[in-house]
C-alpha positions in Angstrom: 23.0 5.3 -26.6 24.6 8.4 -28.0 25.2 11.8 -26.3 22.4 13.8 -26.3 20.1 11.0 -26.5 17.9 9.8 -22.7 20.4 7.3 -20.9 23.6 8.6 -22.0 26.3 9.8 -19.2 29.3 11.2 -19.8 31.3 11.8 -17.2 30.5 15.0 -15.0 27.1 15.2 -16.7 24.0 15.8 -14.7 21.6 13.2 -13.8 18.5 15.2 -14.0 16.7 15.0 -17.3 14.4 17.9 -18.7 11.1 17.3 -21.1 13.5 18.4 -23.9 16.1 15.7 -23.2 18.2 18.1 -21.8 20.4 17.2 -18.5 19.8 20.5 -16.2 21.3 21.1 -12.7 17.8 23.1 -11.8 14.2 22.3 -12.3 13.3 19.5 -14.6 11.9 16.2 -13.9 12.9 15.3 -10.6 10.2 18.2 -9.5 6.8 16.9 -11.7 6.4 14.2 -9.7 7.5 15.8 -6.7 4.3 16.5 -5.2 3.3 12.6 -5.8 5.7 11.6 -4.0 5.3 13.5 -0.9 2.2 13.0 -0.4 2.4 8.7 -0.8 5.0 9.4 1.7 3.4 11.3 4.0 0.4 9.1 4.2 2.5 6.0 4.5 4.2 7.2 7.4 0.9 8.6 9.0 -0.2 4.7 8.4 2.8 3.5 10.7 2.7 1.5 13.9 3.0 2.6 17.3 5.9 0.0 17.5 7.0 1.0 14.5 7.6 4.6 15.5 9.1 3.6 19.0 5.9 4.7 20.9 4.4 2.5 24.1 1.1 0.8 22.9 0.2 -2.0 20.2 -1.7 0.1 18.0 -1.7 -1.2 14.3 -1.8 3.0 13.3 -0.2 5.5 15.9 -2.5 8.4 15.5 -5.7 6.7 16.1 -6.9 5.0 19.6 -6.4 1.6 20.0 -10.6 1.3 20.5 -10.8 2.7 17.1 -12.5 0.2 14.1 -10.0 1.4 11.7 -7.4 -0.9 14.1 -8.9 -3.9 13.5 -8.7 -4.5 9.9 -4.7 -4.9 8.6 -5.5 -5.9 5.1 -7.2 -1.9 4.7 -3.8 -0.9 6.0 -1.6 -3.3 3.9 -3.9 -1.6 1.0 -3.4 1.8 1.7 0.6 1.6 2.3 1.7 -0.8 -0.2 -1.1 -0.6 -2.7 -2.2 3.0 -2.9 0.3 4.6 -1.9 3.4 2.4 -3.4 1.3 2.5 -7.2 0.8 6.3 -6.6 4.9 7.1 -5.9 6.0 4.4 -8.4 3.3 5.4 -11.2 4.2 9.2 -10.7 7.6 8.2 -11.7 7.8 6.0 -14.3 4.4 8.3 -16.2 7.1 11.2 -15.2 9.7 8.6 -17.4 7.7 7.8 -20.2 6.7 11.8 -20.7 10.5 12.5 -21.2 11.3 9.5 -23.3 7.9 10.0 -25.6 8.5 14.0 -26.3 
């Protein structure tokens, strides 16, 4: 790669990569997929255990009651946390990626 050009780091040059090809301290594309991101996070970690957080209890989900039906079904959960929401945070990213390398 040459300077200038996506993938190119020169020493003391920022990492963060504008639509333009242009490395920026602010903005760029660290923030577009921003909101993605948060919220694939946010719903994995409303999708933890009750042992997973440290609480008392053997609930598959902590926010729910153990009674609950969504409890009984790990394969919905193992969808939501690693399918969903791992394809929505990853996806973001790389579309993010391919945006900046296309244009």
């Amino acid at each position: 790669a040459y300077p200038g050009s996506v993938g190119w780091l020169a020493a003391g040059s920022p990492l963060c990569v504008t639509k333009d090809g242009e490395g920026q301290q602010l903005g760029g594309i660290i923030f577009a997929d921003l909101p993605a991101n948060l919220f694939g996070s946010f719903i994995m970690g409303a999708m933890q255990s009750a042992s997973g957080l440290g609480l008392p209890g053997k609930a598959a989900v902590a926010w729910t009651s153990t009674g609950n039906w969504f409890q009984n079904y790990p394969i919905i959960h193992l969808a939501i946390t690693t399918g969903m929401c791992g394809s929505l945070t990853t996806f973001s990213s790389w579309n993010s990626e391919m945006v900046v390398m296309i244009f």
